[in-house]
C-alpha positions in Angstrom: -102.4 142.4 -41.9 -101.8 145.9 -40.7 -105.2 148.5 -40.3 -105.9 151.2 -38.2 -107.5 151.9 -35.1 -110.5 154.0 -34.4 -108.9 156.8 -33.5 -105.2 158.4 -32.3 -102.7 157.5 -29.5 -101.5 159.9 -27.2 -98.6 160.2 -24.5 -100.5 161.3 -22.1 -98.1 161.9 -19.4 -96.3 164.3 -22.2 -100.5 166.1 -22.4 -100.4 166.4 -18.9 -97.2 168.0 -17.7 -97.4 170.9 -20.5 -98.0 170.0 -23.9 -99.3 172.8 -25.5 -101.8 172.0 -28.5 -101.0 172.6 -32.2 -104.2 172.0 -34.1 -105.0 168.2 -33.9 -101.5 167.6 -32.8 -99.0 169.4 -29.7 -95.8 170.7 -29.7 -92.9 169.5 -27.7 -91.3 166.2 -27.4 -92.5 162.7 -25.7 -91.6 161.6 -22.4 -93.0 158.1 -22.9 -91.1 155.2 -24.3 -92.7 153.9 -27.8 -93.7 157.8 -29.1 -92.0 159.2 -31.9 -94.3 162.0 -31.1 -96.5 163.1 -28.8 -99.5 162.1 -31.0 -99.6 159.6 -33.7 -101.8 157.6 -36.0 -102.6 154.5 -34.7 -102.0 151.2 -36.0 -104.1 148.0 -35.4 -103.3 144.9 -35.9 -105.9 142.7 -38.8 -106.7 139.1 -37.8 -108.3 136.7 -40.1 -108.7 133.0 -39.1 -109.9 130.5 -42.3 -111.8 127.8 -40.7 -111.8 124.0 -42.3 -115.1 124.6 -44.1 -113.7 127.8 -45.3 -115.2 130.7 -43.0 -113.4 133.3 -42.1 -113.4 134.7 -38.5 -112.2 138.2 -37.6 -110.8 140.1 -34.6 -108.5 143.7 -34.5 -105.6 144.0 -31.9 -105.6 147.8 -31.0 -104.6 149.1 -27.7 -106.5 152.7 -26.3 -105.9 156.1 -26.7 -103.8 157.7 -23.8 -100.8 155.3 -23.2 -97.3 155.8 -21.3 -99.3 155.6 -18.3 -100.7 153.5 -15.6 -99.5 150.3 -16.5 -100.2 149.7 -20.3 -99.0 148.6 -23.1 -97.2 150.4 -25.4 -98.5 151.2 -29.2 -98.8 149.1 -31.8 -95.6 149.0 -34.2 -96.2 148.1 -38.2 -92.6 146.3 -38.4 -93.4 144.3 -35.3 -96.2 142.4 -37.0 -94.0 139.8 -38.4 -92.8 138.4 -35.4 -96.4 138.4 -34.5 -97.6 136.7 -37.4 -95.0 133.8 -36.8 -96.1 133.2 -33.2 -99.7 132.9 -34.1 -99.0 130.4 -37.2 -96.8 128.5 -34.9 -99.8 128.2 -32.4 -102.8 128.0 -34.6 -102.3 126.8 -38.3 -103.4 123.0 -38.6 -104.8 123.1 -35.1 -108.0 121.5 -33.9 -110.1 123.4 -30.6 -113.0 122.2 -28.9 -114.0 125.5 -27.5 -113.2 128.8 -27.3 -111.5 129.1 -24.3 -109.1 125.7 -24.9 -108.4 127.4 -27.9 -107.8 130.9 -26.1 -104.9 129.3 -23.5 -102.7 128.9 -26.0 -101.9 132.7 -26.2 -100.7 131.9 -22.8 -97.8 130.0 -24.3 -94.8 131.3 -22.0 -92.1 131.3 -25.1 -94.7 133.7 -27.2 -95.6 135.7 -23.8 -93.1 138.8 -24.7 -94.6 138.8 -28.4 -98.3 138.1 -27.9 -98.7 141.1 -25.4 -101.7 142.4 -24.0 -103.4 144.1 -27.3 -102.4 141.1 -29.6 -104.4 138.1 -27.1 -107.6 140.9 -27.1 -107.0 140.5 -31.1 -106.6 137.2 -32.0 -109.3 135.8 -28.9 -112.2 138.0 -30.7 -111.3 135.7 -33.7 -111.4 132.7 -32.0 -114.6 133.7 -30.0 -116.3 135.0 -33.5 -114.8 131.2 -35.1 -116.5 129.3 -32.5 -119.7 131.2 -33.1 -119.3 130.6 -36.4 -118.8 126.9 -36.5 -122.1 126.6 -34.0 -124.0 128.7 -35.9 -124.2 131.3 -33.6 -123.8 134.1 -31.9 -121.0 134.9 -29.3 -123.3 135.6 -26.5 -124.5 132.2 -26.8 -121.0 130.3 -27.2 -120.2 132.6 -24.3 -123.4 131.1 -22.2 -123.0 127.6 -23.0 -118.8 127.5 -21.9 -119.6 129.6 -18.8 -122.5 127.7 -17.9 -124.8 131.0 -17.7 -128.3 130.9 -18.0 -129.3 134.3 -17.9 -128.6 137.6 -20.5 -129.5 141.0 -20.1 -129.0 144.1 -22.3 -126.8 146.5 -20.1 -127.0 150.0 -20.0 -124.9 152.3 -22.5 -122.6 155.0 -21.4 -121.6 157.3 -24.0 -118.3 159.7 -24.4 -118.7 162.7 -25.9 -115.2 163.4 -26.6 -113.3 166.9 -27.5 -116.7 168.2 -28.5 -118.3 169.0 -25.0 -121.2 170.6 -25.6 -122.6 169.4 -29.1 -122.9 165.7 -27.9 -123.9 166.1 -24.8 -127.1 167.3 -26.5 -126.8 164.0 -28.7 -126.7 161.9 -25.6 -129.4 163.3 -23.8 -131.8 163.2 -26.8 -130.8 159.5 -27.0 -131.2 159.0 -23.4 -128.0 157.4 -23.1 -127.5 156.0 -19.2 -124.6 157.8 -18.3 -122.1 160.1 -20.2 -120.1 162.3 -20.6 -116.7 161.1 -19.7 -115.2 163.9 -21.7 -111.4 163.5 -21.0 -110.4 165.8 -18.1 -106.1 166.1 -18.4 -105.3 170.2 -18.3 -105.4 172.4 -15.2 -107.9 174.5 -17.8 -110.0 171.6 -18.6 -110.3 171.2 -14.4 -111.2 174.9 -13.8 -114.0 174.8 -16.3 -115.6 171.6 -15.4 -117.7 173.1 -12.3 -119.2 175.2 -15.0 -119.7 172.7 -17.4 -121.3 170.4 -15.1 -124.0 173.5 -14.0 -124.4 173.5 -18.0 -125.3 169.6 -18.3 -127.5 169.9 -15.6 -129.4 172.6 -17.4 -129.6 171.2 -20.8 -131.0 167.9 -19.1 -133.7 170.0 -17.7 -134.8 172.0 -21.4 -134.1 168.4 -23.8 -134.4 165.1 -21.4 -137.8 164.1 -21.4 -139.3 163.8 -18.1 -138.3 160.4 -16.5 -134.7 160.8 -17.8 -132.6 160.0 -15.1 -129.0 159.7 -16.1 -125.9 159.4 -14.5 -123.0 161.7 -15.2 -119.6 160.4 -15.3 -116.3 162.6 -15.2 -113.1 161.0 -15.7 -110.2 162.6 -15.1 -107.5 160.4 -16.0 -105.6 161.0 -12.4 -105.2 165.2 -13.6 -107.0 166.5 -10.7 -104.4 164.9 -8.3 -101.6 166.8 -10.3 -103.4 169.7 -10.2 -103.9 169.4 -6.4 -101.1 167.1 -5.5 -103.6 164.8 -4.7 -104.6 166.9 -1.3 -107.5 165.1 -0.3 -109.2 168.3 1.2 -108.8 170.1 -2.0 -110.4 167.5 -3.8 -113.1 166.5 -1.9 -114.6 170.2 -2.3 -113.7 170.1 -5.6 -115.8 167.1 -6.4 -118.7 168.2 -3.2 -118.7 171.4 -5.9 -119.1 169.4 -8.9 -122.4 167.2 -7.1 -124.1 170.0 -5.9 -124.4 171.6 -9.2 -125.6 168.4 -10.8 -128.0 167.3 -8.3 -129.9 165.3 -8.4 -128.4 163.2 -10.8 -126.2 160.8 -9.6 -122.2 161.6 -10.4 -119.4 159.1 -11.1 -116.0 160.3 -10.7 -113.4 158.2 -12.5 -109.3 158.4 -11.4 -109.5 162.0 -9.9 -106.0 161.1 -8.2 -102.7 160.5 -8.9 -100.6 157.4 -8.4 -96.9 156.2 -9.9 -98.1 152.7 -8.9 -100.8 150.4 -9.0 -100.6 149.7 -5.0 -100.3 153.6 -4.5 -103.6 154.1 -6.7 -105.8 151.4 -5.3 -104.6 153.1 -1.7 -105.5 156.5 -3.1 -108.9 155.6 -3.9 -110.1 153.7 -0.9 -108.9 156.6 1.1 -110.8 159.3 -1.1 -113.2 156.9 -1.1 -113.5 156.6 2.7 -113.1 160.7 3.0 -115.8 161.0 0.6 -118.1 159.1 2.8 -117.4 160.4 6.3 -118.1 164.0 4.4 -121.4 162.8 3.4 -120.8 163.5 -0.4 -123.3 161.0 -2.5 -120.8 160.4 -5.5 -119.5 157.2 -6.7 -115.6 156.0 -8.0 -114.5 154.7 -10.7 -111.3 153.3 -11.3 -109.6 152.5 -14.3 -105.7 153.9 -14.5 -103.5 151.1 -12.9 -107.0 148.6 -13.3 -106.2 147.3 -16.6 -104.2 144.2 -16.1 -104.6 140.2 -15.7 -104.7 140.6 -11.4 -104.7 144.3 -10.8 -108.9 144.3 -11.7 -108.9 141.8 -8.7 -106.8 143.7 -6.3 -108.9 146.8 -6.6 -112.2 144.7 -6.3 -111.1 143.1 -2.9 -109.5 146.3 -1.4 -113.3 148.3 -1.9 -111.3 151.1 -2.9 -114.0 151.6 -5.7 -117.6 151.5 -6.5 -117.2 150.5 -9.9 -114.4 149.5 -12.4 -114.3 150.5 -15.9 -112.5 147.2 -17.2 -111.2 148.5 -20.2 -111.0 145.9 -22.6 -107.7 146.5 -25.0 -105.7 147.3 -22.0 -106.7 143.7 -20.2 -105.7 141.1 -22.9 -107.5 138.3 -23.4 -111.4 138.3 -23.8 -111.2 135.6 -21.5 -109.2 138.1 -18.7 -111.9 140.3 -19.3 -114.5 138.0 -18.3 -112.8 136.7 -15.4 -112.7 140.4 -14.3 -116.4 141.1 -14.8 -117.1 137.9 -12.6 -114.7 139.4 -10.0 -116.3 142.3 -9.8 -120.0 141.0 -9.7 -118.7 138.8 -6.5 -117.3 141.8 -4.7 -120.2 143.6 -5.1 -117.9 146.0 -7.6 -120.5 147.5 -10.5 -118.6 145.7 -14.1 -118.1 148.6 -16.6 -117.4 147.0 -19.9 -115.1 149.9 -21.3 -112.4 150.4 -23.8 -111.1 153.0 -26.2 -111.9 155.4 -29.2 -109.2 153.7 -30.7 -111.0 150.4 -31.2 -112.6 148.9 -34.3 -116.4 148.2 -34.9 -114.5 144.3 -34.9 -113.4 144.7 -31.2 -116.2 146.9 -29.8 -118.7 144.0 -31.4 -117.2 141.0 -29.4 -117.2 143.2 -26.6 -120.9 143.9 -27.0 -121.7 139.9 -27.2 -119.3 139.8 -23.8 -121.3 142.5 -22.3 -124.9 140.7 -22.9 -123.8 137.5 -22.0 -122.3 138.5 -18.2 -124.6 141.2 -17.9 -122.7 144.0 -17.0 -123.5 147.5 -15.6 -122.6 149.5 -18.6 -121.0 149.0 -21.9 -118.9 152.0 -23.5 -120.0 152.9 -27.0 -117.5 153.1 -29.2 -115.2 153.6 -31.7 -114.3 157.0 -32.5 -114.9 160.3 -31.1 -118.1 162.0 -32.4 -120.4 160.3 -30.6 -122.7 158.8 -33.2 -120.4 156.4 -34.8 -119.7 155.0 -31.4 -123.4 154.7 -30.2 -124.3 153.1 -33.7 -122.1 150.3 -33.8 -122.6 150.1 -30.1 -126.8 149.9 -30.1 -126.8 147.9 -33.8 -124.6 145.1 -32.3 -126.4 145.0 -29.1 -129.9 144.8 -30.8 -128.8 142.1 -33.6 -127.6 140.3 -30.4 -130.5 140.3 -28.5 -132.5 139.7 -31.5 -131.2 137.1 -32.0 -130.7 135.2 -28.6 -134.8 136.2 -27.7 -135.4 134.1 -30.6 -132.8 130.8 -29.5 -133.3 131.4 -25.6 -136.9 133.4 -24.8 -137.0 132.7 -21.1 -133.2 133.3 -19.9 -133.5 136.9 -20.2 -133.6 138.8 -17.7 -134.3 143.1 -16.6 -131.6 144.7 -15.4 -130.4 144.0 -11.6 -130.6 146.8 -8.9 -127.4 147.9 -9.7 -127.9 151.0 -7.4 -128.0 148.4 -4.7 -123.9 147.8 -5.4 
């Protein structure tokens, strides 16, 4: 059945290149195929899977919020739910699985592959992990454990997005003591002039509401606009981001795609030379990569090349939950830090399979999400991580384990 996402989906090439805002929406026409408009509701795709003894098992297809670039999939059309809906009945109805993950190959069937795209498989899998969980009597952390063969869970730490409203939640998420925020989007030449300022101000409010062992990380992504701005001189942006870490010492900084690419070799050979720059200059800041990171394969690439200290693998974007965990294990063996992200545009459906995935292969952080104002995000976020760790501390009491020394990735 049709729903709706968490939030909006934007063309965010068309934001970028001169877009000029008019009230929630912008004037001008797309430039990305799949946009009737430069910003438009979202649509989500409603899976519900009956099992024999008549439970019903959920999961939401969505796809994130800035689209048209970097590799990903385009929105989600209402009138392209049919052919869906076939595809899936053809597949599933009448069928018998003995796990999640046999059951999860099918939506690798090669005559569906053009109709079961990327945002569909993340769908229909958190259904088939949440009906597997179900028939075990469960939770999806521990169906997740047992096919894996894991035999430790953690809780991971939280990184929180504080969205159009810059100010106001940064003060929620340093009250909450949040790990690391505030990944407020970063796409105008205006939004890149005011960070250095905005940075001094986190730093500040930190001081006057954190309490006194508070030690988060900041995280700044700038979804590749500072490498327009600067056309991706490295010089330029190297002081631009030394600028950015002095002002916020000595908290530990995360910059996220500050450069440009058309391609996803291009960007993975961007960051490992700003990342190698960076390093000779003596700046003490860390990458993160996500643009042109977001499919079966590219996750991989990036985690071999080094060209990144951490990778936000941004769930909607990668398909499959079982993609997603394969990229969380890739990273953890290249000594990449495993960012379980995704989207304001998700559902508390998707973001709460996510979570389970997140405990169970004991990632670095976890996004909280849906939405953008902050608290709805964090609550479904820390509620489904809690219930979850509830629950396996009562099933599993010695497998779990404090958090790693991540700072030693």
């Amino acid at each position: 059945m049709a729903g709706v996402g968490g939030f909006w989906v934007n063309d965010q090439p068309a934001i970028q290149t001169g877009a000029t805002a008019d009230g929630f929406f912008f004037n001008g026409r797309p430039v990305s195929p799949g946009f009737s408009a430069i910003r438009e509701p979202s649509t989500a795709y409603c899976v519900m899977l009956e099992l024999e003894d008549g439970q019903i098992a959920y999961g939401d297809c969505v796809t994130v919020l800035n689209l048209g670039y970097g590799g990903r999939p385009l929105p989600l059309k209402q009138e392209d739910m049919p052919a869906v809906q076939n595809a899936l009945a053809e597949l599933f109805v009448g069928q018998a699985f003995t796990s999640f993950r046999s059951a999860a190959q099918a939506l690798e069937a090669p005559e569906f592959r053009n109709v079961i795209n990327r945002p569909v498989a993340y769908g229909v899998s958190q259904a088939l992990l949440s009906a597997a969980a179900l028939s075990q009597h469960t939770t999806m952390a521990s169906v997740l454990m047992d096919e894996y063969g894991i035999d430790r869970y953690m809780r991971p730490g939280l990184a929180g997005s504080c969205g159009g409203e810059w100010h106001l939640n940064v003060d929620k998420a340093i009250v909450r003591a949040v790990n690391m925020f505030p990944q407020s989007a970063i796409q105008t030449r205006g939004q890149c002039e005011q960070l250095p300022e905005y940075s001094s101000w986190i730093r500040q409010r930190i001081e006057k509401l954190g309490s006194r062992d508070y030690q988060p990380d900041l995280h700044f992504d700038f979804h590749s606009s500072l490498g327009r701005l600067f056309d991706n001189d490295l010089d330029r942006v190297c002081r631009y981001l030394a600028d950015i870490v002095e002002r916020t010492s000595p908290y530990r900084v995360y910059f996220e795609d500050p450069l440009f690419a058309t391609t996803a070799t291009e960007a993975i050979d961007n960051m490992a030379r700003l990342r190698e720059r960076l390093g000779a200059l003596g700046i003490p800041c860390r990458l993160v990569a996500d643009e042109w990171a977001n499919a079966p394969g590219e996750i991989e690439n990036y985690a071999k090349a080094g060209a990144a200290h951490a990778i936000q693998i941004k769930a909607p974007d990668n398909g499959s939950l079982t993609t997603i965990i394969d990229a969380i294990q890739i990273c953890k063996k290249q000594g990449v830090l495993p960012y379980l992200g995704g989207s304001c545009n998700e559902t508390d459906i998707s973001v709460r399979a996510t979570v389970n995935i997140g405990v169970a292969l004991g990632v670095w952080r976890l996004f909280t999400r849906p939405g953008l104002g902050f608290d709805e995000g964090l609550m479904v976020t820390t509620n489904e991580l809690n219930r979850t760790l509830a629950l396996l501390r009562a099933q599993r009491p010695t497998q779990y384990c404090s958090n790693p020394d991540w700072a030693a990735m």
